[in-house]
C-alpha positions in Angstrom: 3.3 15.7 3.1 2.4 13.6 5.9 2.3 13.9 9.9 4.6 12.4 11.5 5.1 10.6 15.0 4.6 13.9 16.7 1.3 14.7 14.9 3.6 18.2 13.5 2.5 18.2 9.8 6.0 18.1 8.0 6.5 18.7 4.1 8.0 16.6 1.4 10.6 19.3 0.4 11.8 22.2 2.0 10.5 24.5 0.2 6.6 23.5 -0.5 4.5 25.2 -2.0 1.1 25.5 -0.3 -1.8 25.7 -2.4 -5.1 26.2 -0.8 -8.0 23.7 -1.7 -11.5 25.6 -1.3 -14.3 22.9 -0.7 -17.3 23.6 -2.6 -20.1 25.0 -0.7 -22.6 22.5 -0.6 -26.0 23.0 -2.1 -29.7 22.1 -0.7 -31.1 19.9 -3.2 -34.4 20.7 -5.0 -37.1 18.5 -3.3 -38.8 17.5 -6.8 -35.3 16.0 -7.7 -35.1 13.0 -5.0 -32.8 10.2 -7.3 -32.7 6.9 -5.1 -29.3 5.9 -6.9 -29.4 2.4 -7.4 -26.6 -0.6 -5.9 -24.6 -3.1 -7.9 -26.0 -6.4 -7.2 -24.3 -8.2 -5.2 -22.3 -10.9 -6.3 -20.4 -13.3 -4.3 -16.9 -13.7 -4.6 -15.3 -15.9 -7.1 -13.3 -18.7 -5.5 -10.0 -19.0 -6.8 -9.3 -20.8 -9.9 -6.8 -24.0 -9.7 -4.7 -22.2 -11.7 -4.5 -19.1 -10.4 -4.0 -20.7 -6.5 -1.4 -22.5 -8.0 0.7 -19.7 -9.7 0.2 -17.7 -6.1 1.8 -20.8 -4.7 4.7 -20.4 -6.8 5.0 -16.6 -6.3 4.5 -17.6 -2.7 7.7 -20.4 -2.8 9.7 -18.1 -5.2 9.1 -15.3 -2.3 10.5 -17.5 0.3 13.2 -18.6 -2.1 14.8 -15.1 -2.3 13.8 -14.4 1.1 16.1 -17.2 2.2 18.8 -16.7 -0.5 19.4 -12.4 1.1 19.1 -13.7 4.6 21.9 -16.4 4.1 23.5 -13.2 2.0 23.1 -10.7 4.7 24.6 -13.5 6.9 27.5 -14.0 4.9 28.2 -10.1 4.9 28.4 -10.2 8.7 30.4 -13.1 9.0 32.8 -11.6 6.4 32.8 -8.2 8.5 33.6 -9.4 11.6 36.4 -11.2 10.6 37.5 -7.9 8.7 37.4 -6.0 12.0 39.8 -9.0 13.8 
């Protein structure tokens, strides 16, 4: 279920069924029950370890790899159609 370009809510299937989600009423807390809840604390963020930049850099060069093994693919295909429709 999403909206689409035309803001017009469209459904998955056909045939959906609508179930109707009732919000719970919110209630006024109790003023003797004030709970301050507390934060994480805050950490700064990790740099990345040698190891782990370098096996994104071989994910990264295997991406490109495959990348550039369907584009010459997807090439070949066209070439190979054209000359069909000769």
């Amino acid at each position: 279920v999403g909206k689409g370009f035309s803001g017009v809510e469209t459904p998955l299937f056909e045939k959906e069924v609508a179930i109707d989600v009732v919000p719970p009423t919110p209630t006024s807390p109790s003023p003797s029950s004030h709970v301050i809840p507390s934060s994480p604390p805050h950490q700064p963020p990790c740099p990345p370890q040698p190891q782990d930049a370098e096996s994104s850099s071989l994910l990264f060069q295997r991406v490109l790899d495959t990348c550039s093994a369907l584009a010459l693919r997807v090439a070949g295909l066209e070439y190979d159609k054209a000359a069909q429709q000769l």
